[in-house]
C-alpha positions as CSV (number, residue, x, y, z in Angstrom):
1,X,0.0,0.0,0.0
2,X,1.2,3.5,-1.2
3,X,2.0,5.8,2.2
4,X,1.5,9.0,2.6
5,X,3.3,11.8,1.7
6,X,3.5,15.0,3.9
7,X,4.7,18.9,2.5
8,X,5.8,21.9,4.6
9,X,6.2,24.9,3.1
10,X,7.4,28.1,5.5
11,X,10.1,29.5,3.7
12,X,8.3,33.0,3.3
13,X,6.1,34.9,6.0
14,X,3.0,31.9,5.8
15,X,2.6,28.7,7.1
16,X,1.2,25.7,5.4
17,X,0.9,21.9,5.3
18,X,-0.3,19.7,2.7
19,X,-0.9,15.7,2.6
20,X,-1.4,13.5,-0.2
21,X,-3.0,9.7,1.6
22,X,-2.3,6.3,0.7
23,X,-5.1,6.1,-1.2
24,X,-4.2,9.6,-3.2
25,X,-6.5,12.0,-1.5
26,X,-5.2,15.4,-1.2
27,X,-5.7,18.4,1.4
28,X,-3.6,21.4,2.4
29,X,-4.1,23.8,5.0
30,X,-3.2,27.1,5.8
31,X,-2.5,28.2,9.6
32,X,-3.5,31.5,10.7
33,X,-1.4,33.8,13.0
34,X,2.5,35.2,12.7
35,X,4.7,31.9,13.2
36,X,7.2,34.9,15.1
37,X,4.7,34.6,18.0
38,X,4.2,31.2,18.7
39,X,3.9,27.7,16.6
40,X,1.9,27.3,14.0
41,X,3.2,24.3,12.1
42,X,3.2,21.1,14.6
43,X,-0.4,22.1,15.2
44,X,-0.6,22.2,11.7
45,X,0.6,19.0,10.7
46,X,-1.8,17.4,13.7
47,X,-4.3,18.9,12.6
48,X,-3.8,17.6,8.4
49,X,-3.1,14.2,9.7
50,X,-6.0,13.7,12.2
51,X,-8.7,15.0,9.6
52,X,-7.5,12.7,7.5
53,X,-6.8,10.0,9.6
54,X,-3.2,9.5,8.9
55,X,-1.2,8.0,11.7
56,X,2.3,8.4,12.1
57,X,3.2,5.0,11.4
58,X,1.0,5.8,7.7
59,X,3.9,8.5,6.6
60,X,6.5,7.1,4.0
61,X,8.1,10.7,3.2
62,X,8.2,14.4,4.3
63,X,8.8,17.0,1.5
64,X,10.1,20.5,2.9
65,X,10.2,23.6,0.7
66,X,14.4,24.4,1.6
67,X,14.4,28.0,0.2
68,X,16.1,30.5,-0.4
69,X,13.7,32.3,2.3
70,X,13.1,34.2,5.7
71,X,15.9,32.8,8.5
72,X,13.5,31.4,10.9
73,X,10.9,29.6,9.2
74,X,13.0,27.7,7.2
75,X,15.0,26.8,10.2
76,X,11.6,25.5,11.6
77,X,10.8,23.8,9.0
78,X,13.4,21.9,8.5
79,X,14.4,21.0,11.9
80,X,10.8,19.9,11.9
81,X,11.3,17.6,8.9
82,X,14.3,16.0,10.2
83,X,12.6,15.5,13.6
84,X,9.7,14.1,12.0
85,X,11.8,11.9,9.0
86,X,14.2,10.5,12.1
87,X,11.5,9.6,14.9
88,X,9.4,7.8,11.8
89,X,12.7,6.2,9.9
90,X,11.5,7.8,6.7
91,X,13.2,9.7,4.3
92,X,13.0,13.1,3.3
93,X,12.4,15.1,0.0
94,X,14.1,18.5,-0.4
95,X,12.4,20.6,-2.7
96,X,13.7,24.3,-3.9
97,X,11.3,27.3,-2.6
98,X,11.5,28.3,-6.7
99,X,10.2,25.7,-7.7
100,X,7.4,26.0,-5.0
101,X,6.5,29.3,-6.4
102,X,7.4,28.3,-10.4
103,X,4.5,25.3,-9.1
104,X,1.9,27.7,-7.4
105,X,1.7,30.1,-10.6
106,X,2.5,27.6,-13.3
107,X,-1.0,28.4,-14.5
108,X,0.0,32.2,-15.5
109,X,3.1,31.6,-17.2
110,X,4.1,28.1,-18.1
111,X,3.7,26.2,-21.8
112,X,6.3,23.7,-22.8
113,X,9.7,24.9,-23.2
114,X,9.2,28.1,-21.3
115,X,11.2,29.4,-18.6
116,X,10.7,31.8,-15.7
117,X,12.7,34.1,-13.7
118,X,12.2,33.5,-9.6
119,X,13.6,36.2,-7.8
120,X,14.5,35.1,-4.0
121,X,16.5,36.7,-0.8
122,X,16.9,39.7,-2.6
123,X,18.3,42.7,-0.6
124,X,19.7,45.8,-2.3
125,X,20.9,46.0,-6.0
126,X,21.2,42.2,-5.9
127,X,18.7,38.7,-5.4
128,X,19.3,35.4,-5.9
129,X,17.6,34.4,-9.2
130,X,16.5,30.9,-10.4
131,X,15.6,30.2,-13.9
132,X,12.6,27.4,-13.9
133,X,11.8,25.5,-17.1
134,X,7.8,23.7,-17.8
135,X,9.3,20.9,-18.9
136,X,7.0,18.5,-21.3
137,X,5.8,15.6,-18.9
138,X,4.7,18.7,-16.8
139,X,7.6,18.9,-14.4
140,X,9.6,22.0,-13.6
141,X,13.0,21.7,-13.4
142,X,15.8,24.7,-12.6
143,X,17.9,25.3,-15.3
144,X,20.0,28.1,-14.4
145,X,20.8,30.2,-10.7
146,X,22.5,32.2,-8.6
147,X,23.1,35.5,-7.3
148,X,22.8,38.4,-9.4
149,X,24.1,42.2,-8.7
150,X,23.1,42.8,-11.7
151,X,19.2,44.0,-13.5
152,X,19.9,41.5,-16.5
153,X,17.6,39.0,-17.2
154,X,18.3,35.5,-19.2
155,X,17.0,36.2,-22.9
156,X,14.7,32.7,-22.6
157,X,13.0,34.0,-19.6
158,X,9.2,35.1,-20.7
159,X,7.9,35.5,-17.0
160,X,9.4,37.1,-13.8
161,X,8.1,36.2,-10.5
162,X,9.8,38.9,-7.8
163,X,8.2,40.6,-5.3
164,X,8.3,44.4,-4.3
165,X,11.8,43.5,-2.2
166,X,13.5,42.6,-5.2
167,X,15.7,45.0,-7.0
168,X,14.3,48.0,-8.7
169,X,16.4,47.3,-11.4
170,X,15.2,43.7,-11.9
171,X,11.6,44.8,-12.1
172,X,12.7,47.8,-14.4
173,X,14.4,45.1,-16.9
174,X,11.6,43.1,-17.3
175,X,9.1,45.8,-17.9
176,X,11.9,47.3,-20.4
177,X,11.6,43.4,-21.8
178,X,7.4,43.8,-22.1
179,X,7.8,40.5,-19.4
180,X,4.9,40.2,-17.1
181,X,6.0,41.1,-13.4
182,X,4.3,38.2,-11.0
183,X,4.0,38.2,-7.1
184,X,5.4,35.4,-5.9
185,X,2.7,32.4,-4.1
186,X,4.5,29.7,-1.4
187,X,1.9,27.1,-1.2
188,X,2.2,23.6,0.6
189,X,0.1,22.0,-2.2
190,X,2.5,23.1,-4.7
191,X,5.3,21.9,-2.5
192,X,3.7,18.5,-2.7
193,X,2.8,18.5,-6.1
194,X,6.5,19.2,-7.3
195,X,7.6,16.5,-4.0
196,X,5.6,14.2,-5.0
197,X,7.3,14.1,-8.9
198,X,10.6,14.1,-7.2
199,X,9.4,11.4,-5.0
200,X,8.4,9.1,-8.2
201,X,11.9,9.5,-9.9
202,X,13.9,8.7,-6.8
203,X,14.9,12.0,-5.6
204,X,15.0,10.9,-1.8
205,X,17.6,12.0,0.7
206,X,18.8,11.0,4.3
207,X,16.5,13.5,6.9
208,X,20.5,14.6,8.5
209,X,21.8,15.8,5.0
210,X,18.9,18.6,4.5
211,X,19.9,22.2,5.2
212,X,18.6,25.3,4.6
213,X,19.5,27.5,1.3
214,X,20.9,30.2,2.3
215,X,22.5,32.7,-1.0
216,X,24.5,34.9,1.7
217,X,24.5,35.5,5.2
218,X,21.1,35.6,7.1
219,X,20.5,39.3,8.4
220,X,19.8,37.4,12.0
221,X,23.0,36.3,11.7
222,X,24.7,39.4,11.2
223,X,23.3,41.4,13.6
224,X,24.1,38.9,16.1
225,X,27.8,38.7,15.4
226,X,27.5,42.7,15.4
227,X,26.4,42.6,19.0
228,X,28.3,39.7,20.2
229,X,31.6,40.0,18.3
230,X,33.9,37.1,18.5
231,X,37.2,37.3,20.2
232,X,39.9,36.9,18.6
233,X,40.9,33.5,19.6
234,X,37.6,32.0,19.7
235,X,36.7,29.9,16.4
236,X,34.5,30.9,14.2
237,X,30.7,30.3,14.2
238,X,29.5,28.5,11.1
239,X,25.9,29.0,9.5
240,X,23.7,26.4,8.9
């Protein structure tokens, strides 16, 4: 029997859970409140797997949208997932935020062969930018990223999903290019959808080796070695 696959997504400012049964039924949910003030996804996930009557022992995988994203829910999210992947002895599925948001708006920009722009963790003239293709058994697979200081777009691109964060320049390019300026969407049910595609051509990985993308140095991280400043002989902090 087929086992159930669970999604987190919380690599923006929301929190949500999706869950695709044994038997193929799907449901997502969306928890209300500001994750900075208390939990909102164990609840969550409770919640998805009592309603649908999914026991812990009925999991066979957790999918975790990995980013790039906002310091603490990803942290929470995927400390959650290994937790969750370890306790169970299941494995874990670790699924790009761009392709999350590529998923959620696929409707608005993708035919086969196309390709859009996500821009992510953008702060100043620069963003880290992920180039999305629709392939033609209706995957989406990232073709091209990384961080750009630039406001030049890849000539292929025909969408660009950025929010008001991103660069001015970046959003000034694409309207220069007549490209359609989207606002990005971070859904659990399209973290599931593009999980569950990964899950069917093997893309699996041990719960321990998932970590959180970070393109540069979380601001949380900065300001903390700004107010705690290492001494000189003490070794250095890493980032994880």
């Amino acid at each position: 029997m087929t086992r159930a696959l669970l999604a987190i997504e919380s690599s923006q400012r929301t929190v949500s859970v999706a869950l695709r049964t044994g038997s193929g039924a799907r449901s997502d949910i969306l928890a209300e409140g500001d994750p900075r003030e208390r939990d909102l996804l164990l609840p969550a996930i409770d919640r998805i797997c009592r309603d649908a009557a999914v026991a812990p022992r009925d999991i066979g995988a957790v999918a975790v949208s990995t980013g790039p994203g906002g310091f603490t829910g990803l942290r929470v999210a995927v400390a959650t997932a290994k937790g969750l992947c370890e306790s169970l002895g299941i494995p874990a599925i670790d699924v790009r935020s761009c392709l999350v948001a590529a998923e959620a708006l696929r409707a608005q920009w993708s035919i086969h062969g196309s390709c859009v722009a996500v821009a992510l963790a953008s702060k100043g003239s620069g963003c880290w930018l992920s180039v999305v293709r629709a392939e033609s058994d209706g995957s989406v697979t990232v073709v091209e990223e990384g961080w750009r200081d630039d406001a030049q777009l890849p000539p292929k691109v025909c969408t660009l999903i950025a929010d008001v964060h991103a660069p001015p320049g970046l959003h000034a390019a694409a309207h220069a290019a007549g490209l359609a300026v989207i606002e990005p969407l971070f859904t659990a049910s399209a973290c599931l959808t593009v999980a569950e595609r990964q899950l069917q051509a093997g893309h699996l990985c041990d719960a321990l080796s998932l970590t959180v993308r970070y393109p540069r140095e979380p601001e949380a991280v900065l300001n903390w070695r700004a107010r705690y400043p290492l001494r000189p002989d003490a070794p250095e902090r890493e980032v994880h």
